[in-house]
C-alpha positions in Angstrom: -26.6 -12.9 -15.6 -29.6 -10.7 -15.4 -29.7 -7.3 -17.5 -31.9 -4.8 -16.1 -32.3 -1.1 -17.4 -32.4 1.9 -14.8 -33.0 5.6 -16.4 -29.7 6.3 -18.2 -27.9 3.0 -16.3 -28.0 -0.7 -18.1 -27.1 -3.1 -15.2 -25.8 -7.1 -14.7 -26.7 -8.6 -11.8 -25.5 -12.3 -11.1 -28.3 -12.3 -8.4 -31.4 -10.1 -9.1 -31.4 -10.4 -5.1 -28.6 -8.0 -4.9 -30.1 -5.3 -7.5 -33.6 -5.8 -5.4 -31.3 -4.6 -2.2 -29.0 -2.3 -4.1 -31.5 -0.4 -7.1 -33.1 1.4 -8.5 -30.0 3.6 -8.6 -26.9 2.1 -7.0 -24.9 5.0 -8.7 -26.4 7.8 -6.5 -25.0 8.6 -2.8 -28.0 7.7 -0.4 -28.0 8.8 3.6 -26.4 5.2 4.2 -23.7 5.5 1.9 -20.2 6.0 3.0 -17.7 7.7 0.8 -14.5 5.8 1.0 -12.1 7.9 -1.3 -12.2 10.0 -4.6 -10.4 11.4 -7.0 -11.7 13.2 -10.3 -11.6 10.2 -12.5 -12.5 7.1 -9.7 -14.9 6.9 -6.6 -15.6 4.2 -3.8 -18.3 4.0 -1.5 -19.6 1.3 0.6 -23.4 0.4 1.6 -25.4 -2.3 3.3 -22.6 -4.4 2.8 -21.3 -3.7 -0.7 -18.4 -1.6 -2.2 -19.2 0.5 -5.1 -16.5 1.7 -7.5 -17.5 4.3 -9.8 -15.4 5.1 -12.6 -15.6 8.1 -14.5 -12.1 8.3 -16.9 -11.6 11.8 -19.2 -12.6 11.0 -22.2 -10.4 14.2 -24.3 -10.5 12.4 -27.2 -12.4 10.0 -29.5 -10.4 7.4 -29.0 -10.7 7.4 -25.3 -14.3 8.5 -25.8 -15.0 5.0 -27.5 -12.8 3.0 -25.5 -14.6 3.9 -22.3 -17.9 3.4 -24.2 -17.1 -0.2 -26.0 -14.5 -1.7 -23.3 -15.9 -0.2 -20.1 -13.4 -1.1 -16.7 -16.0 -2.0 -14.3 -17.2 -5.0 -17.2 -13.6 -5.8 -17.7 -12.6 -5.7 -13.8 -16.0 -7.5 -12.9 -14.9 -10.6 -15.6 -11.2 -10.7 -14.2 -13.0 -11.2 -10.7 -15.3 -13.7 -12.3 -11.7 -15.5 -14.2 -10.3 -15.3 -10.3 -12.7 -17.2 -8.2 -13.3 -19.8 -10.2 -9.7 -21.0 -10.4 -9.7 -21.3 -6.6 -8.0 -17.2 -5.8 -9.6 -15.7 -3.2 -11.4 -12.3 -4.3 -13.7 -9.5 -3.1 -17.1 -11.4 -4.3 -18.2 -9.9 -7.7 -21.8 -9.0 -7.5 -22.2 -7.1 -10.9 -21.8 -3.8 -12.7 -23.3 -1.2 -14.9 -23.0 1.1 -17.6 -23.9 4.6 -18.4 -21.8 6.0 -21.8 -18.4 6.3 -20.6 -18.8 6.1 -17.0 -19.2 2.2 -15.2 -19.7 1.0 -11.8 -18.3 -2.6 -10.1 -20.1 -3.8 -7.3 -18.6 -6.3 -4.9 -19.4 -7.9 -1.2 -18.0 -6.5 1.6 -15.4 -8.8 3.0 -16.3 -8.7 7.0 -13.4 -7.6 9.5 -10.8 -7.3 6.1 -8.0 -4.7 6.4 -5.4 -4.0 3.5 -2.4 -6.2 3.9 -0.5 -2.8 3.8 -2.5 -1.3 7.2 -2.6 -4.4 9.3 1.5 -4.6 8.5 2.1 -1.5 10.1 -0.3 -1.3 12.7 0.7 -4.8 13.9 4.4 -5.4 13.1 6.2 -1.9 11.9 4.3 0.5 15.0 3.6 -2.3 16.9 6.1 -4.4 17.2 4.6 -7.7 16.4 6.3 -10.6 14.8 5.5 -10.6 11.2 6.4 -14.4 10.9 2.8 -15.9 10.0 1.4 -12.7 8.3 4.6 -13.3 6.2 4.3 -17.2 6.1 0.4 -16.6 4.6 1.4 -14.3 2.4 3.7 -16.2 0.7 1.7 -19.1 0.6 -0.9 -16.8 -0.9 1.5 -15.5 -3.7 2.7 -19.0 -4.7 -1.1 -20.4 -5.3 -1.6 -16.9 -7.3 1.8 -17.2 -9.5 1.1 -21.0 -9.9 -2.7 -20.5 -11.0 -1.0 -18.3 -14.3 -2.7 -15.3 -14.0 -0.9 -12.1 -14.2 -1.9 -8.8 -11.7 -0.4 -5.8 -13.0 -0.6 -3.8 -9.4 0.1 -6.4 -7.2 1.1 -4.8 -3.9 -0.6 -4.6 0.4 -3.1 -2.0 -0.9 -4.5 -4.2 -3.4 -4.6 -7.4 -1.1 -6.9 -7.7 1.6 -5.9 -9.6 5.4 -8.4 -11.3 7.3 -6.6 -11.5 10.7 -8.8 -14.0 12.5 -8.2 -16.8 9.6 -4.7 -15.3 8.3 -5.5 -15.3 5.1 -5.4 -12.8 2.0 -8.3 -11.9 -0.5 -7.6 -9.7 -4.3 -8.9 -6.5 -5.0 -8.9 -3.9 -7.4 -8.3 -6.5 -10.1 -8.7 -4.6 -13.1 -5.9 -6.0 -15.6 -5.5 -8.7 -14.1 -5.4 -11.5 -16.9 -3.7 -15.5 -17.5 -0.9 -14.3 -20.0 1.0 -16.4 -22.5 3.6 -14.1 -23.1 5.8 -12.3 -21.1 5.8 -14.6 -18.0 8.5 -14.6 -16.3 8.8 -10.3 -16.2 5.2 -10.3 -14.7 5.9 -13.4 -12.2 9.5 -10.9 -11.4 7.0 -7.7 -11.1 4.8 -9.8 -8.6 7.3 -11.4 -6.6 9.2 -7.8 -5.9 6.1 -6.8 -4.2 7.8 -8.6 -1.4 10.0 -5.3 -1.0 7.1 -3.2 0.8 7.3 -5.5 4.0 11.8 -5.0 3.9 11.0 -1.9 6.2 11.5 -4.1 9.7 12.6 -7.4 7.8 16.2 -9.0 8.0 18.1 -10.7 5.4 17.2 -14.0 6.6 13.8 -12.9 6.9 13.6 -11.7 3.6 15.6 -14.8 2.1 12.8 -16.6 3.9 9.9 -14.9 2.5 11.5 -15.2 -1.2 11.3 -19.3 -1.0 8.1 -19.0 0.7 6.6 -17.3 -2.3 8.4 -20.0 -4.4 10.6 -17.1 -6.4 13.3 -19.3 -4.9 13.9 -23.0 -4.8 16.9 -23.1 -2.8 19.2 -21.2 -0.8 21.4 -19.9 -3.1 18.4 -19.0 -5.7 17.0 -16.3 -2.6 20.5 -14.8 -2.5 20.2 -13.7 -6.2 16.6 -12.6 -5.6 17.4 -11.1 -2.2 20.1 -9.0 -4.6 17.8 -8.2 -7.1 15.1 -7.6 -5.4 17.1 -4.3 -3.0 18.2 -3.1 -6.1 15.1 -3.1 -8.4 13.1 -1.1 -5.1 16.3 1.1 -4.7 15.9 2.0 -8.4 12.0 2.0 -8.5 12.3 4.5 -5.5 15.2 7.0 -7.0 12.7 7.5 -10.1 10.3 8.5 -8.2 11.9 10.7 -5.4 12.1 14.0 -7.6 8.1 13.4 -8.0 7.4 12.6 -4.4 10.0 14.7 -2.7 7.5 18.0 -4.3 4.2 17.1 -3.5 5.8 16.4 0.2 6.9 20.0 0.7 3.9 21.0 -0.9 1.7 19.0 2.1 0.4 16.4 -0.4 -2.2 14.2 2.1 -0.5 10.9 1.7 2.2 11.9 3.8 0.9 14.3 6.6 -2.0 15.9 7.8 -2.6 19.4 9.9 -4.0 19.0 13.0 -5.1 22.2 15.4 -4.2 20.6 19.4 -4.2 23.0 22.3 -3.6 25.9 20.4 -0.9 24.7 18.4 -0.9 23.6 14.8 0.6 20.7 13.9 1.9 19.0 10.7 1.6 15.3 11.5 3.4 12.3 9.2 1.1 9.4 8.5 2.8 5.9 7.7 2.1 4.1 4.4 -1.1 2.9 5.6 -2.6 6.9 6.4 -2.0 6.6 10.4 -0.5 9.4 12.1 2.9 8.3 13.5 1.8 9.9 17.0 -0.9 11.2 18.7 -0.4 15.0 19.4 -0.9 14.3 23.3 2.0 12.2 23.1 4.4 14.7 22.1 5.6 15.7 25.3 7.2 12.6 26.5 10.0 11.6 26.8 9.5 9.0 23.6 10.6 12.1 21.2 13.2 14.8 21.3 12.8 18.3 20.0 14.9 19.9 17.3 14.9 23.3 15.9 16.7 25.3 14.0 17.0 28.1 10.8 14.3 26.8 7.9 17.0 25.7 5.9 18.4 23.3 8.3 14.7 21.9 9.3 13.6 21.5 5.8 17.3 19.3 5.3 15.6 17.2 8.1 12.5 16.4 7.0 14.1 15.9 3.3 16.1 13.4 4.6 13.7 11.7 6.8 11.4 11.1 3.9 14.0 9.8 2.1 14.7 6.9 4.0 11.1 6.2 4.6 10.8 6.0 1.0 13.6 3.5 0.9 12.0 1.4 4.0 14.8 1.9 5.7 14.4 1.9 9.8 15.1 5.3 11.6 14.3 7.5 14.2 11.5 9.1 12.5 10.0 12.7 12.4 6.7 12.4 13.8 5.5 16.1 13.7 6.9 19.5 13.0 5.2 23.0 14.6 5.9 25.5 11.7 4.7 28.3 13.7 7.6 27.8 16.6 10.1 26.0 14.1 10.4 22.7 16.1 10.8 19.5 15.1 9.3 16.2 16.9 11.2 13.0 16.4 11.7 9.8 17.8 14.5 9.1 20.1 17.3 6.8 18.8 17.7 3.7 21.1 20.9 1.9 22.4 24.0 1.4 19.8 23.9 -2.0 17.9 26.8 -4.0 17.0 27.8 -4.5 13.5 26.9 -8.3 13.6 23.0 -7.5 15.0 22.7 -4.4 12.2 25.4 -4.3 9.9 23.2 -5.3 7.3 21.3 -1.9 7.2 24.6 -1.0 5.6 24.5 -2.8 2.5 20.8 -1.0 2.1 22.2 2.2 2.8 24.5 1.5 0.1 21.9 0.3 -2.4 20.0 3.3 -2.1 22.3 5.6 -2.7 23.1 7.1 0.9 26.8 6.9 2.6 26.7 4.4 5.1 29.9 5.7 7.2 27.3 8.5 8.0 25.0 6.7 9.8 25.6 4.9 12.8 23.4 1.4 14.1 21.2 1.7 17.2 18.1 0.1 18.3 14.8 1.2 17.9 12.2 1.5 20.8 11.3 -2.3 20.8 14.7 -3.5 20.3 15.2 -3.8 16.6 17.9 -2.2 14.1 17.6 0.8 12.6 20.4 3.5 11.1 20.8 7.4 12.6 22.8 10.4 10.5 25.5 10.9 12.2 
């Protein structure tokens, strides 16, 4: 490691070839940096071919003051990265970090044409229609090596896993926490394994049975039906906990779940999908794809409750794609052909898991053929 000293920053380098690209100031924004989100306490930028995390955590007491002093993340994150690739996981390259009181920086290489596991699954396989078979296979292959190697990821989930389409394969990030533990195995290898639970969205029960050996939480048939069980119920709980939360900062236009957009005179509340992408382009509106709803406030704001609900849950539906507040209308996607109870009837059981009445939803299809539920 090299240790070099930059006004108020001390930096480690594993390359002084990186610091000769990246100093004297990696910390400040330059014209070619590119801000990729932020909050008050966490920032990420990219440049030249780098991520930069800055972390800047509210130090209100001494305690936290000399925790983020002596045990800074970016040195602990940078080490778990280090831990990672030499047992053979796949990570975002560490390239070093730095320290400046209580605020610390990681630097990694760019991974080239890398998308979160979480935004290629939607874009390919939940709005596109895709067969998720491979991206499925790879990840569970993925999970298996990571579960077998010992070490333990405390937010292990498709926004902190990286998909490299081209070679079908999955790279770590964000690794902070993520340690080999002794004790208290088998709830983390549970808490990994039910990550499995954000891909149930257009995923069967034999697809999801399949996906629980692949990932080696199951040896046998009969293994997957207990962690198929377990594993609808632990995200039907996980999700009920946190409705109250989320249900307010969706009515209160909270970013993660819609954006306002101003198209031919009209302003529009779209709905993004869990990886940020409007559901529909505002052009699109008119076809005959969606059918429009209106009604008194009340009876729209029932509407939207209750189609965010079941997108919390994962569960397929005709979805709300955009609502005109202005004209109280409603956009949503038009339910396809009735489905039998043998092709759907498992959406039942779900419905039943999370807490919603299932003889009040009947099956039908959605626009490339697959089950979903509709309120009767």
């Amino acid at each position: 490691m090299y240790r070099v000293k930059s006004g108020n920053w001390i930096w480690f380098w594993q390359e002084l070839e990186d610091w000769n690209r990246l100093g004297p100031h990696p910390e400040e924004m330059t014209a070619d940096t590119v801000l990729v989100k932020a909050n008050p306490v966490r920032g990420v930028f990219r440049r030249d071919g780098y991520f930069c995390k800055l972390e800047m955590p509210a130090c209100r007491n001494p305690v936290t003051f000399w925790r983020a002093v002596l045990f800074p993340r970016a040195r602990r994150e940078f080490y778990s990265a280090l831990a990672l690739d030499v047992a053979g996981i796949p990570v975002t390259p560490p390239v070093g970090y730095g320290q400046a009181l209580t605020c610390s920086m990681l630097i990694t290489r760019e991974v080239p044409e890398a998308v979160t596991a979480n935004a290629w699954f939607q874009k390919q396989f939940v709005r596109g229609g895709g067969d998720p078979e491979m991206f499925l296979r790879s990840w569970g292959e993925f999970l298996r090596k990571l579960l077998a190697s010992g070490f333990y990821h405390p937010d292990f989930h498709g926004g902190n896993l990286l998909y490299q389409p081209e070679s079908q394969s999955f790279i770590l990030v964000d690794v902070y926490g993520v340690r080999r533990r002794r004790f208290f195995r088998g709830l983390g290898r549970r808490r990994m394994i039910m990550a499995l639970r954000e891909f149930r969205e257009i995923l069967n029960r034999e697809q999801l049975l399949n996906g629980l050996q692949l990932c080696g939480a199951a040896k046998d048939r009969q293994e997957a039906e207990q962690w198929h069980d377990e594993l609808l119920q632990y995200a039907a709980a996980r999700t009920q906990r946190e409705l109250p939360r989320r249900l307010k900062q969706f009515f209160s236009g909270y970013a993660k779940y819609g954006k306002t957009v101003e198209w031919g005179g009209r302003s529009l509340w779209l709905t993004l999908d869990a990886a940020g992408m409007p559901l529909v382009e505002p052009e699109k509106l008119d076809s005959e794809t969606y059918e429009v709803l209106s009604g008194s406030d009340e009876t729209l704001r029932d509407l939207r409750k209750r189609d965010f609900e079941l997108a919390l849950h994962l569960i397929p539906h005709p979805r709300i794609v955009a609502w005109e507040a202005a004209t109280g209308r409603i956009y949503r996607e038009r339910a396809g052909a009735a489905m039998s109870e043998e092709q759907g009837g498992y959406l039942r059981e779900r419905l039943r898991i999370a807490g919603f009445e299932p003889k009040k939803f009947k099956l039908v299809s959605d626009r490339f053929g697959r089950p979903a539920v509709e309120e009767v």
